[in-house]
C-alpha positions as CSV (number, residue, x, y, z in Angstrom):
1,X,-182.2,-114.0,31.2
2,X,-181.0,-113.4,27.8
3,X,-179.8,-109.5,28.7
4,X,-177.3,-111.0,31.6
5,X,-175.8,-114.3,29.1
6,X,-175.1,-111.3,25.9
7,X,-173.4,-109.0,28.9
8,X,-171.8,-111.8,30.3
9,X,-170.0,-112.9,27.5
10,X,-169.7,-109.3,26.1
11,X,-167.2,-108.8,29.3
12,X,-165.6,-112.6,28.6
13,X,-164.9,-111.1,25.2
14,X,-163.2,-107.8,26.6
15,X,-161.3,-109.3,29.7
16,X,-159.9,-111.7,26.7
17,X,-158.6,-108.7,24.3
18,X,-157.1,-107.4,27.8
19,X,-155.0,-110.4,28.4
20,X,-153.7,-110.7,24.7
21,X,-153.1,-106.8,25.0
22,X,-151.3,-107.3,28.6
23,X,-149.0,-110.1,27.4
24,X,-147.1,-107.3,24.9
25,X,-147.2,-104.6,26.6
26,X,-145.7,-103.5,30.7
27,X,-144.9,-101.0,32.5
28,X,-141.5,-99.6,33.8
29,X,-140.5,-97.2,36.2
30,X,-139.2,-94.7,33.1
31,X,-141.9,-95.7,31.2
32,X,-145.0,-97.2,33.3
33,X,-148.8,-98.4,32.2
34,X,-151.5,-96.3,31.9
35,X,-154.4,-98.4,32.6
36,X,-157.7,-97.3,31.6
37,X,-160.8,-98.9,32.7
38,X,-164.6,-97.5,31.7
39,X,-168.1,-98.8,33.7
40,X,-171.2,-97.3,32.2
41,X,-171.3,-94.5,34.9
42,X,-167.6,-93.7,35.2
43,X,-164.2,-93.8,34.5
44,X,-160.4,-94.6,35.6
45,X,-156.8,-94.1,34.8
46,X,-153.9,-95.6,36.9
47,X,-150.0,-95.1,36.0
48,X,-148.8,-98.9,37.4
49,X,-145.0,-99.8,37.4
50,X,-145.2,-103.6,36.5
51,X,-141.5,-104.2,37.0
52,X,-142.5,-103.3,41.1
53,X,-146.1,-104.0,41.2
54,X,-147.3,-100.4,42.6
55,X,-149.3,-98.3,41.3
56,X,-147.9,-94.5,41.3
57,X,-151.0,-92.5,40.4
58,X,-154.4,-92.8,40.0
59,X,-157.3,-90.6,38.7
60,X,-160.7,-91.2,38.3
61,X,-164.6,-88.9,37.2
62,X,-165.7,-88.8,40.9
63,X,-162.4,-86.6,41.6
64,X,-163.8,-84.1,39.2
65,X,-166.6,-81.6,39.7
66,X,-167.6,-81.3,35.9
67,X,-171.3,-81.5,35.2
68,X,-171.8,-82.8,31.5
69,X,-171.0,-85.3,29.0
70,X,-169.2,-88.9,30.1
71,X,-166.6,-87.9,27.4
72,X,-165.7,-84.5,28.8
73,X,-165.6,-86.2,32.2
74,X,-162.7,-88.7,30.2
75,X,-160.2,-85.6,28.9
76,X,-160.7,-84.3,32.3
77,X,-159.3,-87.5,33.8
78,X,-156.6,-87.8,31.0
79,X,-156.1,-83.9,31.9
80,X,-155.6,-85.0,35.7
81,X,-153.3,-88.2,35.4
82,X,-150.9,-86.3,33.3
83,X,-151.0,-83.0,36.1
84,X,-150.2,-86.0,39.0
85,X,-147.6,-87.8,36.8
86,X,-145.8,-84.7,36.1
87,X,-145.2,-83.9,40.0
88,X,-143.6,-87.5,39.4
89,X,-141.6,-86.0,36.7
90,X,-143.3,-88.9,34.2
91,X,-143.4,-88.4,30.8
92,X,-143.8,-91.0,28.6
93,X,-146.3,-94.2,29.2
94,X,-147.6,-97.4,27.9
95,X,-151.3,-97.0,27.3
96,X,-153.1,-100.3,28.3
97,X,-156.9,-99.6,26.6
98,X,-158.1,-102.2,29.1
99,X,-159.5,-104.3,25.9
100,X,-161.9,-101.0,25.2
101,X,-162.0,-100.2,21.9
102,X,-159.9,-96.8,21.2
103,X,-162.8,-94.5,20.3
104,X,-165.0,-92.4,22.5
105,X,-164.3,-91.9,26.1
106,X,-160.9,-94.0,26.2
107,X,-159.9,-91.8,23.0
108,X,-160.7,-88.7,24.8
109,X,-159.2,-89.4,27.7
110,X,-155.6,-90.0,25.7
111,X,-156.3,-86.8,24.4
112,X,-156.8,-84.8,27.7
113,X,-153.5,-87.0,28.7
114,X,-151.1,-85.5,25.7
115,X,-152.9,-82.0,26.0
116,X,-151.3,-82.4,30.0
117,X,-147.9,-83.2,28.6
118,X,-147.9,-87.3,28.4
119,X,-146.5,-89.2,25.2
120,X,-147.4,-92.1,24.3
């Protein structure tokens, strides 16, 4: 019982670092979000225009054919968003880290994004 209360409140903790991170930061149709969000097994990026509500791309691991490491799985998902947002002719983004801490496989996956042409 003591595994589920630490993971329980380990998420409270995160989905509270979101919010404060959300309430200075939005995306635009120039400029829109790039929301990244990581589960032990996988991971996701979505380009979301706040201004309209939609979101305009998305990318995710399971998309990708890579056997190997959850971080080389991330820059190939960074690599992917930034191929689908520039057939959107989108260039520049807002990166919302989800309340992840930027290192590891939200880090790589910014990298893959700017190797694919995003700025941030």
């Amino acid at each position: 019982m003591v595994i589920i209360k630490v993971a329980k409140t380990k998420r409270i903790r995160r989905e509270k670092r979101h919010k404060r991170l959300r309430a200075k930061i939005s995306g635009t149709s120039r400029r829109p979000r790039l929301s990244v969000f990581k589960s032990h097994r996988h991971i996701y990026a979505q380009l979301i225009n706040d201004a309209s509500g939609k979101t305009l791309a998305h990318a995710t691991d399971l998309e990708i054919k890579i056997k190997g490491k959850k971080s080389d799985k991330a820059k190939a998902v960074g690599e992917l968003i930034a191929k689908k947002a520039k057939t959107l002719k989108i260039k520049k983004v807002v990166l919302d880290r989800g309340g992840f801490k930027y290192h590891g496989r939200i880090k790589k996956l910014t990298e893959g994004a700017r190797e694919g042409g995003l700025i941030f």
